[in-house]
N, C-alpha and C positions, 0 to 999 in steps of 0.2 A: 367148498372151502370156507372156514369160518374168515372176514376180513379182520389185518393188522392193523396194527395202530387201535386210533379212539376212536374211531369212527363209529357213527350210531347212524340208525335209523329214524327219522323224524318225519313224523308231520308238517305239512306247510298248507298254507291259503293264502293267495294271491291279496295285496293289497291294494295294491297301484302295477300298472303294468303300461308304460307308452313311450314312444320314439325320443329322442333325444337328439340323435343326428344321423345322416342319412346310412341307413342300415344300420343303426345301433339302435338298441334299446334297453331301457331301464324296470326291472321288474323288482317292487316289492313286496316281498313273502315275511307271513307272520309264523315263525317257528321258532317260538319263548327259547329251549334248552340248546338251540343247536346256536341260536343268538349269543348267548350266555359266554360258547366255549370257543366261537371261531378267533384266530388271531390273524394279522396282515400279513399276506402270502399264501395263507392254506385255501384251499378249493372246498366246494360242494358239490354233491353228480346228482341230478336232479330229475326224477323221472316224469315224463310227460303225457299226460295221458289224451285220451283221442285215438289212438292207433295197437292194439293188441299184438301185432307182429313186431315192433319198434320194443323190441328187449332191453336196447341198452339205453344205460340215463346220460346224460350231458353232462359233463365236470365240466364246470364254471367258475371265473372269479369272482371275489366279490369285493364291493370299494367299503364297505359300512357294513358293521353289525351292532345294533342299539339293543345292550341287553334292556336298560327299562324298557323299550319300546316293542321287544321281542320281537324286533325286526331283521332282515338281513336284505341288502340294495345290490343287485347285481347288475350289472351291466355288459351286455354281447353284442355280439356281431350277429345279424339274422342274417346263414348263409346254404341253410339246407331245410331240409323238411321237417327234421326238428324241432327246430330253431323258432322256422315258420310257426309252427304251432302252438311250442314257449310264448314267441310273442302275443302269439291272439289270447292268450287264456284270458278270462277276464277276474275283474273283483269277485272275492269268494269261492272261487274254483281253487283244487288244489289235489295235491296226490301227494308221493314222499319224497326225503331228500335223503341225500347220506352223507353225514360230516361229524366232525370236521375233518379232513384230509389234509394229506400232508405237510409238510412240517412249515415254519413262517420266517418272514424275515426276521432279523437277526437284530434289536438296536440297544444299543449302551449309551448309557447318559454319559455324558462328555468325549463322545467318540469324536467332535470335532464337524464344523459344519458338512453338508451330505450334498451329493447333488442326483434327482431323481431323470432317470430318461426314458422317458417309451414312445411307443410309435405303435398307432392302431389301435386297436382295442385290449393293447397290452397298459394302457392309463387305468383299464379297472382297478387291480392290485399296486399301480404304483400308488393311486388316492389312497387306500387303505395303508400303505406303509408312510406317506404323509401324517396318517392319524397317528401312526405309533411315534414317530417324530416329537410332532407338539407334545405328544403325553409324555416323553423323555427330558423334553425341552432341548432338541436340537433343532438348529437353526438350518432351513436346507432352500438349492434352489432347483429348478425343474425345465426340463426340453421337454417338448411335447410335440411329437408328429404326426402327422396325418397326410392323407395322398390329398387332400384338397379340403378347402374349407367348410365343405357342406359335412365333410366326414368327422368333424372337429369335436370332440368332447372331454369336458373334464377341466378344462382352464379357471374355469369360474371357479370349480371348488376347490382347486389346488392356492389358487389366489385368497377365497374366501379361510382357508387353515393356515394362511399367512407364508407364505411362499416368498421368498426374499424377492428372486427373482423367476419369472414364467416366459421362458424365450421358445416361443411357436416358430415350427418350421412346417413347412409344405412344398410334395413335389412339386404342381406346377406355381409357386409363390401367391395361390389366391389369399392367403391367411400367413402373416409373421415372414419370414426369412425365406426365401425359396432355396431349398435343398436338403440334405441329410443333418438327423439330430447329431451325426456323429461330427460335423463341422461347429455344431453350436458347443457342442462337449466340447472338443479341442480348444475352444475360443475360452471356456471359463476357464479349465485346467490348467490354462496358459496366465489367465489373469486372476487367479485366485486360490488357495490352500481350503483342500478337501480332504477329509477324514475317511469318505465313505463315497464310493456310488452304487445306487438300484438301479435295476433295469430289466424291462419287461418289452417285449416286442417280437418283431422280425427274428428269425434266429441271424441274419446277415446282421442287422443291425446290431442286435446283443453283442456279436461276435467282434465289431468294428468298436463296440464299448471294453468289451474287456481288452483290445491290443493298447487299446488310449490309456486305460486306467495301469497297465502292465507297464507300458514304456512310461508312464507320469511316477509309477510307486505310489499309487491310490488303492485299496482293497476293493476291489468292486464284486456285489453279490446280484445273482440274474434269479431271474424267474425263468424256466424252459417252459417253453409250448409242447406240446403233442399230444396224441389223442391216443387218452388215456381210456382205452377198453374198457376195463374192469374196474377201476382205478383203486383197487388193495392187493396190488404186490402179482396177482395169478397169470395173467396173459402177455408180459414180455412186450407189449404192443411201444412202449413209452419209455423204454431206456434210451440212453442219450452213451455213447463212447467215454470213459474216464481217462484223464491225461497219466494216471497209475498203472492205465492195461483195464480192460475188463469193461465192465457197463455198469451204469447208477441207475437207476428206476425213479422216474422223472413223480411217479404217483406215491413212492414211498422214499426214496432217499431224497426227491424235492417236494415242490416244485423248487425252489430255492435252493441254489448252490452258491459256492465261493466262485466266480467264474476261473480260476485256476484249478479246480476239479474235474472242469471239462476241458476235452479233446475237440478241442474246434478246429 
């Protein structure tokens, strides 16, 4: 099946490749064209080399793509054997990527201040919707959770793109607030007038995002997770239930949705 969308085939060669926080890590790959076109939200599936029987590539988010620098900064979760072996690649090693996929966030300049919230290694694509942010010149503030402080990533840079405010939460309270982003949500929603919220994470989390953003009358746009098979439209692996009836395809009608298009 020929793939939909833009999606192209590229080259990559690892630049940088090392841990950031426990079980995350940050891999920089040099891929000039696929750099050029990526925008915040859309994925890349990244094949792995090392293993001949491991057919499928990895769709991954990504926080940065420098077209000068013809770089693109990704950042995961190492939690399988893939993964494992993404992370080990070293400098100069490299195989192909496939992007840009699916469609991106969504930002209009004077939509009105935004507030960004993930939880986990769903902060990759919120940093990257941070960047379209500043470029729009909207002023925005951010939850950021994580199950504990060692697993914590992403505050620095969200603070260093100017983040009004960066209120960290953690289950057992080693790092910012102890408990759910969706408590630190409520608490601004309640003390301040938002335009917009993002949100990338847990699908429970998401899900407790968009009832907040519903009963406040805030527009709030998600990122869905799932594991995207194919990731051009062919194996049905990543559809998500529509509140219309029927199902969206999480690798071609998202990853980005209105969270009122979904049936949560």
């Amino acid at each position: 099946m020929v793939p939909k969308g833009k999606a192209h085939l590229h080259d990559y060669v690892v630049v940088d490749n090392e841990g950031v926080a426990e079980g995350v890590q940050r891999l920089v790959m040099r891929a000039p064209a696929l750099a050029a076109e990526l925008m915040g939200g859309q994925f890349v599936n990244v094949a792995v080399p090392g293993d001949p029987s491991h057919l499928l590539r990895i769709p991954l988010a990504f926080s940065a793509a420098d077209a000068a620098a013809g770089t693109v900064e990704l950042e995961f979760a190492v939690v399988g054997e893939g993964t494992r072996r993404l992370a080990a690649m070293a400098p100069d090693q490299g195989a192909t990527v496939v992007g840009p996929c699916g469609n991106p966030w969504r930002v209009g300049e004077g939509q009105g201040r935004s507030v960004l919230v993930c939880g986990g290694i769903g902060v990759t694509p919120i940093v990257a919707c941070a960047r379209m942010l500043v470029a729009a010149g909207v002023v925005f503030d951010v939850v950021v959770g994580a199950g504990t402080a060692a697993k914590l990533w992403g505050t620095d840079e969200l603070e260093a793109l100017g983040a009004g405010r960066v209120v960290v939460t953690t289950d057992d309270g080693t790092a910012g607030r102890k408990g759910f982003t969706t408590d630190a949500l409520a608490d601004l929603l309640a003390s301040g007038s938002y335009g917009m919220v993002y949100t990338c994470g847990p699908e429970v989390m998401m899900r407790g995002v968009a009832r907040l953003c519903a009963e406040a009358g805030v527009a709030c746009q998600v990122s869905m997770e799932r594991m995207m098979t194919c990731g051009f439209g062919a194996c049905n692996t990543c559809n998500v239930p529509a509140a219309k009836g029927g199902y969206l395809s999480v690798c071609m009608d998202g990853p980005v949705f209105d969270a009122e298009e979904v049936a949560w």
